[in-house]
Every structure is written in structure tokens, then in C-alpha cells.
N, C-alpha and C positions, 0 to 999 in steps of 0.2 A: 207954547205948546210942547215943545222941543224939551223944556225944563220939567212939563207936569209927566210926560214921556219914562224921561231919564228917572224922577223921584220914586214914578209905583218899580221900574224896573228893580231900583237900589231896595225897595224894601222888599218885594218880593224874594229878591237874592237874601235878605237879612232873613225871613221868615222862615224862608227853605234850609238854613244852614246845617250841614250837620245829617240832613236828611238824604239819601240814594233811593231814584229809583228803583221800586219793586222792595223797598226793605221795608217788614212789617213795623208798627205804630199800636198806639193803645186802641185804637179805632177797629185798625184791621185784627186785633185781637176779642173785641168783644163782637166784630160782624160772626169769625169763623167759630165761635162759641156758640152762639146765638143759631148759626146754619148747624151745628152737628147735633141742637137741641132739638130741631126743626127735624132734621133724618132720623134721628131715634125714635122721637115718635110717627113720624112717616112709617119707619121698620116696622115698628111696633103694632101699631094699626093695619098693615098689610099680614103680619104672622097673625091675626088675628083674624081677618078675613079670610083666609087662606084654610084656618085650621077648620072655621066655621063651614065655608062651601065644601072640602072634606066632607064633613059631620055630615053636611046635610045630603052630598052624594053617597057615603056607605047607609043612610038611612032610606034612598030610590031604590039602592043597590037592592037591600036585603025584601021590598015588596016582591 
């Protein structure tokens, strides 16, 4: 047990090498891509509701 222990520790060491906590990766490059593709059009869809409820308050307005 002691042995099967030791062997995932050693690989796990071997898999990680190289790698620091918190330092981006191809992974975390294509998640934060993916999120600012997500916000732009979030933005985008909000200036758009935004301009609309305008529109349709200067059109209350002017009855």
C-alpha cells in the first residue's frame, strides 16, 4: 500500500513539473477568452436594452 502511495505521489510530481501555482496554461488561456467573449456580448445585449427602454420612455414621454 505504502508502495502504491509513494508511485501516484512520484508521478504526480513528474506531471506537475515545471508548472507554479497560479501560472496561466493553454487551458486558462482559452477559459479567459471564452469569458471575455461571454461579456462582450453580455455588454452588447445590455446597450441594447438600455437604448431600447430609452426609445420607448421618450416615446411615454412625448404622449
Amino acid at each position: 500500500m505504502i508502495l502504491g502511495v509513494t508511485v501516484a505521489v512520484l508521478l504526480a510530481r513528474l506531471r506537475s513539473s515545471g508548472r507554479e501555482p497560479g501560472a496561466p496554461d493553454a487551458v486558462t488561456d482559452d477559459v479567459v477568452s471564452g469569458l471575455l467573449a461571454e461579456l462582450r456580448k453580455w455588454q452588447a445585449e445590455s446597450a441594447h436594452w438600455k437604448a431600447t427602454a430609452e426609445r420607448l420612455q421618450r416615446e411615454l414621454d412625448q404622449r
